[in-house]
KOLSEKE-963516 format. One record per residue (C-alpha): residue in three letters; x, y, z. Coordinates in nm, 3 decimals, always signed. Each point is the difference from the previous one (the first is absolute). Last residue first. Layout:
+------+---------+---------+---------+
| resn |      c1 |      c2 |      c3 |
+------+---------+---------+---------+
|  ALA |       X |       Y |       Z |
...
+------+---------+---------+---------+
***
This chain:
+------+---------+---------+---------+
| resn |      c1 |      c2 |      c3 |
+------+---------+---------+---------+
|  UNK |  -1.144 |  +2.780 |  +2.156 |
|  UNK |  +0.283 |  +0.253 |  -0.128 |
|  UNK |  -0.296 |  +0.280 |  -0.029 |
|  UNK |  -0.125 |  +0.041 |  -0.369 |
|  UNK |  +0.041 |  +0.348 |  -0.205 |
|  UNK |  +0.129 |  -0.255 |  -0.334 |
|  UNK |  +0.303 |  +0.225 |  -0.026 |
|  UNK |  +0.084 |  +0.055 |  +0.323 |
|  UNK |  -0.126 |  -0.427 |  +0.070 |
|  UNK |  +0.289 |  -0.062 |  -0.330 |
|  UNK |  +0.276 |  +0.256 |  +0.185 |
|  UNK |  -0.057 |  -0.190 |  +0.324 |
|  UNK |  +0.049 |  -0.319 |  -0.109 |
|  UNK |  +0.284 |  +0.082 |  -0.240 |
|  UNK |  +0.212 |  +0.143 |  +0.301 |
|  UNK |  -0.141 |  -0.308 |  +0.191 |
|  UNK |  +0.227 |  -0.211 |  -0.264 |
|  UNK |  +0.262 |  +0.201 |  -0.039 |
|  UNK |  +0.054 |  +0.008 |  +0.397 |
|  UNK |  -0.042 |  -0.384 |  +0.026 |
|  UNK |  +0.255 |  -0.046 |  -0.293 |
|  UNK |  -0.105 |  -0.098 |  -0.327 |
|  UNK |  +0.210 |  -0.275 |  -0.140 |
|  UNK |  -0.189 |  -0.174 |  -0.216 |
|  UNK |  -0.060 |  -0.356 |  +0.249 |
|  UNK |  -0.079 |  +0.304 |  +0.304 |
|  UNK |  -0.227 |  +0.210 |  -0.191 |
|  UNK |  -0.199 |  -0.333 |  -0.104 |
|  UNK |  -0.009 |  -0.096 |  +0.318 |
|  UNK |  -0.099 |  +0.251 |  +0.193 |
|  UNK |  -0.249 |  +0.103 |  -0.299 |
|  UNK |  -0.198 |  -0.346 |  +0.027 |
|  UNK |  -0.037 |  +0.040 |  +0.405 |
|  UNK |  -0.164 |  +0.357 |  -0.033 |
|  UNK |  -0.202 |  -0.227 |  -0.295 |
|  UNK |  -0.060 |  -0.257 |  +0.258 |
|  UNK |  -0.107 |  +0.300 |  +0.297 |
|  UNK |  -0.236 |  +0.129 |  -0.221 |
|  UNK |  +0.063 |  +0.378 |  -0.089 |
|  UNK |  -0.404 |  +0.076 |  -0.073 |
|  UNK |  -0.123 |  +0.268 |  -0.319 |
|  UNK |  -0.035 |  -0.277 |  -0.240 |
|  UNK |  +0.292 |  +0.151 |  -0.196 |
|  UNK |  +0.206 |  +0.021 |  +0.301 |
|  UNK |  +0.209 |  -0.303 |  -0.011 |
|  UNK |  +0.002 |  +0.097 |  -0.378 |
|  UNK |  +0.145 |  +0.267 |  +0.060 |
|  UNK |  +0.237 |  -0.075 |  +0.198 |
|  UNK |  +0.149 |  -0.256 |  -0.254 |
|  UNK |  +0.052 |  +0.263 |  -0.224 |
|  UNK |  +0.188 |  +0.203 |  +0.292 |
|  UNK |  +0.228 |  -0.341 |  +0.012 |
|  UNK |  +0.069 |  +0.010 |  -0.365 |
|  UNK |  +0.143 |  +0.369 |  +0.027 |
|  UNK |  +0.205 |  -0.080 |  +0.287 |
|  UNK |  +0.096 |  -0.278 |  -0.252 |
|  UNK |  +0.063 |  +0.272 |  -0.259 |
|  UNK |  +0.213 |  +0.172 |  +0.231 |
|  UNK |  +0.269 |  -0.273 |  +0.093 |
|  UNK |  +0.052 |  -0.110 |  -0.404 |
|  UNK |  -0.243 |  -0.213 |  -0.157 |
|  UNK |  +0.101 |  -0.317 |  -0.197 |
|  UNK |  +0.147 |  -0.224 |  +0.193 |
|  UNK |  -0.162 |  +0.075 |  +0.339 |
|  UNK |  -0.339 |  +0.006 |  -0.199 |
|  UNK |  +0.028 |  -0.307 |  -0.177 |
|  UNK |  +0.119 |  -0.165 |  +0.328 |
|  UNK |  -0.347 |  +0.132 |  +0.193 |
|  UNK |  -0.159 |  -0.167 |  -0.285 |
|  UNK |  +0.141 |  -0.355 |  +0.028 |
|  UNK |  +0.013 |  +0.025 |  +0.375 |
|  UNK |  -0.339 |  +0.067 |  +0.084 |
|  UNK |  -0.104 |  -0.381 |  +0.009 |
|  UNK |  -0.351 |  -0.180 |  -0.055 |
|  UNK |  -0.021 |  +0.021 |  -0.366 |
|  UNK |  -0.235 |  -0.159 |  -0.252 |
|  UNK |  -0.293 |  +0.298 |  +0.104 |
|  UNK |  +0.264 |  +0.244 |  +0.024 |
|  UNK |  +0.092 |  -0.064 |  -0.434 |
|  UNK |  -0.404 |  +0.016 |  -0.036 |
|  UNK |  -0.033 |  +0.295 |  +0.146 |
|  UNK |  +0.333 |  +0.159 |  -0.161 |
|  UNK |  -0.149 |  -0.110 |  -0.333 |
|  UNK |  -0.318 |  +0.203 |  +0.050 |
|  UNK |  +0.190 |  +0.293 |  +0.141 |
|  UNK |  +0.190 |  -0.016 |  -0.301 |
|  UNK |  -0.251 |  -0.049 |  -0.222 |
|  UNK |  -0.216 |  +0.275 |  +0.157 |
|  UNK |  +0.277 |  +0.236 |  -0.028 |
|  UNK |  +0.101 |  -0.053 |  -0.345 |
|  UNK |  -0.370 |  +0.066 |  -0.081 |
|  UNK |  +0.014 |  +0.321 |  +0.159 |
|  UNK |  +0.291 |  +0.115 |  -0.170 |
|  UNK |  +0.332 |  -0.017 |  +0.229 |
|  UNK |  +0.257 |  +0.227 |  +0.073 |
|  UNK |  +0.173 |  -0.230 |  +0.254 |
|  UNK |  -0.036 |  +0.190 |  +0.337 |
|  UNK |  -0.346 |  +0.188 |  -0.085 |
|  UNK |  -0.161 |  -0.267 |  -0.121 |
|  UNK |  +0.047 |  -0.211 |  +0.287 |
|  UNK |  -0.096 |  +0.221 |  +0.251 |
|  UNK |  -0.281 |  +0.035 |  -0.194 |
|  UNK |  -0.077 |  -0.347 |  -0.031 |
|  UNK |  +0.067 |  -0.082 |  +0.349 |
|  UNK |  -0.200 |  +0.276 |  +0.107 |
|  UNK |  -0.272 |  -0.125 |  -0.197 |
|  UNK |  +0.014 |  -0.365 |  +0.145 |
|  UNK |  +0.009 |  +0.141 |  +0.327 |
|  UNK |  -0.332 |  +0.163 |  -0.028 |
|  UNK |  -0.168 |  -0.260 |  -0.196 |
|  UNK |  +0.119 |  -0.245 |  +0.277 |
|  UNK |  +0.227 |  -0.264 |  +0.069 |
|  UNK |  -0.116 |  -0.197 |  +0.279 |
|  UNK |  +0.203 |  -0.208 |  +0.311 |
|  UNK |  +0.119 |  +0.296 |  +0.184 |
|  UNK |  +0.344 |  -0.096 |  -0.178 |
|  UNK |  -0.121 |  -0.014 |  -0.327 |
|  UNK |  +0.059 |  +0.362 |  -0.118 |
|  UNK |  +0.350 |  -0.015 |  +0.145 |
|  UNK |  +0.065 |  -0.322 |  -0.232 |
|  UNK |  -0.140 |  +0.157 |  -0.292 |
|  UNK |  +0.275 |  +0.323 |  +0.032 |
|  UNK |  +0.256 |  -0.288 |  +0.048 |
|  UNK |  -0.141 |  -0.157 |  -0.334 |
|  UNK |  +0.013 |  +0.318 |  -0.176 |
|  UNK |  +0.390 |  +0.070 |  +0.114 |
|  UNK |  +0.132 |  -0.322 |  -0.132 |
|  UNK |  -0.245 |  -0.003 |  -0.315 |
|  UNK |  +0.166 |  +0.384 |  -0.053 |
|  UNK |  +0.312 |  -0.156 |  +0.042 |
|  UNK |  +0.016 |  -0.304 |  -0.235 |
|  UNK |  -0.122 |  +0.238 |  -0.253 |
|  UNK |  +0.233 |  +0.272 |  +0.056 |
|  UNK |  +0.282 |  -0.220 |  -0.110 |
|  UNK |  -0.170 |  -0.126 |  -0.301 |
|  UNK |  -0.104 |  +0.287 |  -0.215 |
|  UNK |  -0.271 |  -0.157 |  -0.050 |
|  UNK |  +0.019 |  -0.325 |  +0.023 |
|  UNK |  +0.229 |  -0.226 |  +0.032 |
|  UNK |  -0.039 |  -0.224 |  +0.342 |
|  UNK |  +0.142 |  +0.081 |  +0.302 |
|  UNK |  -0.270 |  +0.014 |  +0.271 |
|  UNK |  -0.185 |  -0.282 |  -0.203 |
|  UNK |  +0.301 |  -0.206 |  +0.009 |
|  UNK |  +0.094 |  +0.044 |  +0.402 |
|  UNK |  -0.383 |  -0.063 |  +0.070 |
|  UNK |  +0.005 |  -0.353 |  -0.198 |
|  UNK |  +0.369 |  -0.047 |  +0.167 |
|  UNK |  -0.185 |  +0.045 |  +0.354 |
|  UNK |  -0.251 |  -0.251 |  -0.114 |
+------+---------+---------+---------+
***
């Protein structure tokens, strides 16, 4: 299985370095939408925008990739393939950048639940976020959102 995953993150496409990453970063942004146990309208839209907006994506590209990194999270039970994908190929600040992503979507639904508060300690720690970067994002993502921290 974990070769299956490994081929799919890597495989040509267009262009094919990016490709691997934005199914890497999708499928984390999935995962933090499935924590509470349901991935909703609102998170799914987030996701979509968010993911638009990083990659430079039409519409349809985004639904196929969010529809292929649902289906890629759905064979996977590990982080580790996608949280290497981002250490490799994102410098320091663009993982701080992945990690506000991820806030949002832990907020999209308008509740922090305590997995997806769970989900972003790990993740931050497997990419190399540290603690401070990671609650910097936090706060900058509820700022921007006008939410409390809860």
């Amino acid at each position: 299985m974990f070769d299956a995953i490994i081929k799919l993150l890597t495989e040509p496409s267009a262009p094919p370095d990016r490709n691997g990453l934005q199914v890497a970063v999708a499928v984390l942004l999935v995962e933090a939408a499935r924590m509470d146990d349901h991935f909703d309208d609102a998170e799914r839209r987030v996701i979509e925008r968010l993911l638009s907006q990083k990659f430079q994506l039409s519409p349809e590209q985004t639904r196929e990739l969010l529809r292929k990194a649902v289906e890629t999270g759905e064979r996977s039970n590990q982080l580790y393939p996608f949280t290497r994908l981002a250490v490799e190929r994102m410098d320091p600040q663009q993982r701080v950048g992945l990690i506000e992503m991820l806030w949002e979507v832990a907020y999209a639904d308008g509740v922090l639940d305590p997995e997806e508060d769970s989900l972003l300690r790990r993740v931050a720690g497997l990419i190399y976020v540290s603690d401070a970067d990671r609650v910097a994002a936090r706060l900058r993502v509820t700022q921007r959102l006008g939410k409390d921290q809860t």
